[in-house]
C-alpha positions as CSV (number, residue, x, y, z in Angstrom):
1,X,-19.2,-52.5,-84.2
2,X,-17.3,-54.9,-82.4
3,X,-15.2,-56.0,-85.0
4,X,-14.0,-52.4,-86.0
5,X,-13.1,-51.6,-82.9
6,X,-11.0,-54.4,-82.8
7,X,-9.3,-53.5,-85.7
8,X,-9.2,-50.4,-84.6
9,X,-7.0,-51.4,-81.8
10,X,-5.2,-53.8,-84.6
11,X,-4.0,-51.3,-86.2
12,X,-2.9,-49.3,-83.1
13,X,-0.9,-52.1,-81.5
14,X,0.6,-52.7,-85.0
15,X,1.5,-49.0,-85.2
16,X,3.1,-49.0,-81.3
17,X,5.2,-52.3,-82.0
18,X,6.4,-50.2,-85.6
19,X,7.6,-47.4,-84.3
20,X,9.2,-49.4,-81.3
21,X,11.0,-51.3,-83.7
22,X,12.0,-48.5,-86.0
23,X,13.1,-46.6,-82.4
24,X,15.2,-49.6,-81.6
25,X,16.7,-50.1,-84.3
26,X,15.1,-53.4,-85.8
27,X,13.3,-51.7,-88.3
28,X,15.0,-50.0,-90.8
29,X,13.0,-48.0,-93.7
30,X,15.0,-47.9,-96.7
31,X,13.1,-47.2,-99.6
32,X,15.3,-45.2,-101.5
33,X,12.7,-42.6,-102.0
34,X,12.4,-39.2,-100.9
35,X,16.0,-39.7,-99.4
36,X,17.0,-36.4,-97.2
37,X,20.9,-36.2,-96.3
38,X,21.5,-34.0,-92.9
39,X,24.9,-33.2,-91.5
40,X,26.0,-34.5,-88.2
41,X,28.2,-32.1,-86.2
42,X,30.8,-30.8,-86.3
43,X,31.5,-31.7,-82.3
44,X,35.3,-30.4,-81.7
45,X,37.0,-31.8,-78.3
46,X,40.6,-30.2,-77.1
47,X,42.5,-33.0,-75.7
48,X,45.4,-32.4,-73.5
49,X,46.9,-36.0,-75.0
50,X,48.8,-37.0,-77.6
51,X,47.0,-38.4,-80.8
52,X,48.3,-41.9,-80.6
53,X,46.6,-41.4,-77.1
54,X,43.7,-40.3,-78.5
55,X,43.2,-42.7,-81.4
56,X,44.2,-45.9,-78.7
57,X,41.2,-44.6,-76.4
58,X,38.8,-44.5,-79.1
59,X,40.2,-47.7,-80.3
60,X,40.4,-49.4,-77.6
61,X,36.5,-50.9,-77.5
62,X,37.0,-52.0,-81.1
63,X,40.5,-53.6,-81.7
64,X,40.7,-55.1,-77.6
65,X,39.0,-56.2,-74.9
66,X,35.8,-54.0,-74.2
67,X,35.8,-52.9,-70.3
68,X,33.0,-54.2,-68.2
69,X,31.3,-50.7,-68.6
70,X,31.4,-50.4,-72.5
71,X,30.6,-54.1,-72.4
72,X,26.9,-52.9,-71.7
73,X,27.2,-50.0,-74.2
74,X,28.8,-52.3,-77.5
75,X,30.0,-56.0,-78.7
76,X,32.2,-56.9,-81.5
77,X,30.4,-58.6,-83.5
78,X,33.4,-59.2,-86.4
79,X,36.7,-57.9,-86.0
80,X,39.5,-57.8,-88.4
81,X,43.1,-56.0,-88.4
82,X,41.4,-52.1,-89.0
83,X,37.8,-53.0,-89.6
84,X,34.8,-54.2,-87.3
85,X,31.5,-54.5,-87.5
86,X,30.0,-53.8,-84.0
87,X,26.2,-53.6,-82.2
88,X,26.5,-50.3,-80.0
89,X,23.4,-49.7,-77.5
90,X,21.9,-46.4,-76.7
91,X,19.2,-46.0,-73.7
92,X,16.7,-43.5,-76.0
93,X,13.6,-43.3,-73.2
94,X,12.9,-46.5,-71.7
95,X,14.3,-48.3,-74.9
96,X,17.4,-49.5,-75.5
97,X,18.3,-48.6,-78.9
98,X,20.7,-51.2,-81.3
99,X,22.2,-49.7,-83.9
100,X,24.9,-51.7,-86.1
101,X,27.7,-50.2,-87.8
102,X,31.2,-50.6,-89.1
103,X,34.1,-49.2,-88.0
104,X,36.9,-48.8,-89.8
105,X,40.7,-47.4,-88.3
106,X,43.4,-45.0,-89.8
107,X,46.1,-45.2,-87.8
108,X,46.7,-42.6,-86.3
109,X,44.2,-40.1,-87.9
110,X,40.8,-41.1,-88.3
111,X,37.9,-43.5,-87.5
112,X,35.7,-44.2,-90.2
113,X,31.8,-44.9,-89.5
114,X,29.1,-46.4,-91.8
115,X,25.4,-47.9,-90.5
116,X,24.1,-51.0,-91.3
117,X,20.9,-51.4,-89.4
118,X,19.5,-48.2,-87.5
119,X,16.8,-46.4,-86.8
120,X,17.3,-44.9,-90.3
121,X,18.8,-45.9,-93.6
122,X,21.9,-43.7,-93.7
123,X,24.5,-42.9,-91.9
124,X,28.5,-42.0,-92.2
125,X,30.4,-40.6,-89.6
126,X,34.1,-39.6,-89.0
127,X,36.4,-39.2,-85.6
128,X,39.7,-36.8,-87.4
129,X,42.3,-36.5,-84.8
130,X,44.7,-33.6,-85.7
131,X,48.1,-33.0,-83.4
132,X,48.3,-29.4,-81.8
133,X,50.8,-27.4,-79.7
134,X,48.4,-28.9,-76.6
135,X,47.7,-32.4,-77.2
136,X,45.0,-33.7,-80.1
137,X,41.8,-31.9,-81.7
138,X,38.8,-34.7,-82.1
139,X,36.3,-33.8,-84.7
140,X,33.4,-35.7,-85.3
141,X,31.3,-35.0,-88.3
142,X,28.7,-37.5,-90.7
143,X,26.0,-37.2,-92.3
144,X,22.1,-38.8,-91.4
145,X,20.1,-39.9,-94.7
146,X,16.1,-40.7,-94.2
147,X,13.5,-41.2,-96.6
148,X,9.9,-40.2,-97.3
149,X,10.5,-37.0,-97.8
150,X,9.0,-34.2,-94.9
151,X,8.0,-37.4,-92.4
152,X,11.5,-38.5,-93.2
153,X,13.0,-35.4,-92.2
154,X,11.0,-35.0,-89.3
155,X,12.2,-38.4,-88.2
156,X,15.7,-37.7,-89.3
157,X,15.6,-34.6,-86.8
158,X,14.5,-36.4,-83.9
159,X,17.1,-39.0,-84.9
160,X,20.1,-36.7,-84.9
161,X,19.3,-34.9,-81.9
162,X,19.6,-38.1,-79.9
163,X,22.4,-39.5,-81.9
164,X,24.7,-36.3,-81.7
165,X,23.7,-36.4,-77.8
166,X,25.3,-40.0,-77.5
167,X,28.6,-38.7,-79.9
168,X,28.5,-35.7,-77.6
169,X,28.9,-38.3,-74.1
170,X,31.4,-40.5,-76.0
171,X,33.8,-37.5,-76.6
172,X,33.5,-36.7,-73.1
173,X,34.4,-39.9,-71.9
174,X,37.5,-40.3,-74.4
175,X,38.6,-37.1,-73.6
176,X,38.5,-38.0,-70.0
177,X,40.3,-41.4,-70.2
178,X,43.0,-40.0,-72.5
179,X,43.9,-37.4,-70.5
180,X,43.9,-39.4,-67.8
181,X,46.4,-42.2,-69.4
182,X,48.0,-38.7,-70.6
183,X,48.5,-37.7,-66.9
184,X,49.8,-41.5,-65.3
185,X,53.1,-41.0,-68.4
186,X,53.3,-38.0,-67.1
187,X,52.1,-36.2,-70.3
188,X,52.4,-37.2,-73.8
């Protein structure tokens, strides 16, 4: 009896440490099987900026010196003339998520986005910067991929929701720091 309730609690502790590992992002299940492709936005942002504005704020991280506070959030991990690959961390709960993508730069109009370890086996993503008669529109769109079919999707949804939330902040903050750059010129 014993020895099945140890196993019992095996199993569980084998379980927890899986899905804390999945959740962080240092498990990845890519089977190829079952695979479920969601989309991921669209999030549109109205910035009062200009889109070379725009696309240096989003940059920024990626191509120069990270400030102390994105410091915490990602690191270069390569960087080339309009490619990286970069670790980004997300707090999800008490965990602190690692996700590991690369980003790729279009002067001036898009940022490219493509997962290589995650907390799922898919994902593509896209800041397009269009010019308008106020500044720049910033929309963000991808797609999330899982697999395993209905447990895959469920996981996919719980993914997403999180992910879009942390899209959803960063858009805030570029908005906010290009309009603020846009204000110290004395517009754009």
């Amino acid at each position: 009896m014993l020895g099945r309730l140890l196993g019992i609690a095996a199993l569980g502790a084998l379980a927890r440490s899986g899905y804390d590992q999945l959740v962080r992002g240092g498990l990845t299940l890519d089977l190829g099987i079952g695979r479920t492709v969601r989309p991921l936005g669209p999030q549109v942002v109205e910035i009062a900026a200009a889109r070379e504005t725009v696309f240096d704020v989003v940059a920024a991280p990626y191509l120069g010196r990270p400030t102390r506070a994105m410091a915490e959030k990602l690191r270069v991990l390569e960087r080339g003339e309009d490619l990286v690959l970069a670790a980004h961390f997300t707090p999800v709960g008490t965990r602190i998520a690692t996700t590991v993508e690369t980003v790729r730069f279009e002067r001036p109009e898009r940022v490219h986005f493509r997962l290589v370890r995650g907390p799922v086996p898919h994902v593509v993503e896209e800041f397009a910067l269009r010019e308008t008669p106020e500044g720049t529109e910033l929309t963000y769109t991808g797609e999330l991929g899982t697999d395993l079919w209905a447990a895959g999707r469920w996981w996919g949804d719980r993914v997403a929701a999180k992910w879009e939330a942390a899209v959803k902040s960063s858009l805030a903050a570029v908005r906010v720091e290009a309009e603020r750059r846009a204000a110290r010129r004395g517009g754009d």
